[in-house]
C-alpha positions in Angstrom: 0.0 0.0 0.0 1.1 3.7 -1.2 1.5 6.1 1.5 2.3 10.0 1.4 4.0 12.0 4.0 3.9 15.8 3.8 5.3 17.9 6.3 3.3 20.3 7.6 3.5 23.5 9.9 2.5 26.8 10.2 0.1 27.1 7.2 2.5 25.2 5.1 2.2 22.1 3.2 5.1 20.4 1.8 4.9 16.6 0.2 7.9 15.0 0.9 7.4 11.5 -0.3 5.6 8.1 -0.9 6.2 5.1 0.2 4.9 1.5 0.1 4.5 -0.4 3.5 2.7 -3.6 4.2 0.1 -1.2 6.3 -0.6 1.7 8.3 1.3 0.3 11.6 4.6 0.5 9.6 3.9 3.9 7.7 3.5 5.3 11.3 6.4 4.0 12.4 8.5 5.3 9.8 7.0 8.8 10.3 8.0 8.9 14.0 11.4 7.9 12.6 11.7 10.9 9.7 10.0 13.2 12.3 13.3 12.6 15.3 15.6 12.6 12.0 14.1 16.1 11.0 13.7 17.5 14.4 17.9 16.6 14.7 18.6 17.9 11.4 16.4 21.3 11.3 15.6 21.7 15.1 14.1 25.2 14.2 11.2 23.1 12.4 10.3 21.5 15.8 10.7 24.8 17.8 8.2 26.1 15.1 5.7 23.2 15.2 5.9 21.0 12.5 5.0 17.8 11.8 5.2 15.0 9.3 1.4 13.9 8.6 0.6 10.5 7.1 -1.7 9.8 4.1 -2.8 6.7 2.9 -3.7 5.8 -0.9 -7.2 7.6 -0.8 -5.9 10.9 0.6 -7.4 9.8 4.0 -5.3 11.1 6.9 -3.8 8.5 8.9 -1.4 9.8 11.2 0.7 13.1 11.9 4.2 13.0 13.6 5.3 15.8 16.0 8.8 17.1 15.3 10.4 17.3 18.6 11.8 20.1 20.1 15.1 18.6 20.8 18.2 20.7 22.2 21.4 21.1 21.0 
């Protein structure tokens, strides 16, 4: 199954990707994984609010990762 990750924040959308996973348990678990990597890589993005939200094949919402406000 196709799933779409955007990353979203502060009126912004931004699609990042697809990618196929056997289902929605491990398309969630790869957003909580891109949302630490991004919060380490752009902490400003987690200071600001973002997150990476999950979309299955229909468009339908699924999931949304917090970027966490991590300190360096």
């Amino acid at each position: 199954m196709i799933f779409h990750f955007d990353l979203i924040g502060t009126g912004l959308v931004t699609e990042a990707a697809d990618h196929e996973f056997e289902d929605a348990v491990a398309a969630t678990e790869f957003a909580d994984k891109l949302a630490a990597e991004l919060s380490m890589a752009e902490p400003e993005l987690a200071r600001e609010g973002y997150m990476v939200r999950v979309k299955d094949d229909q468009g339908e919402e699924v999931y949304r990762a917090e970027l966490n406000n991590v300190l360096h």
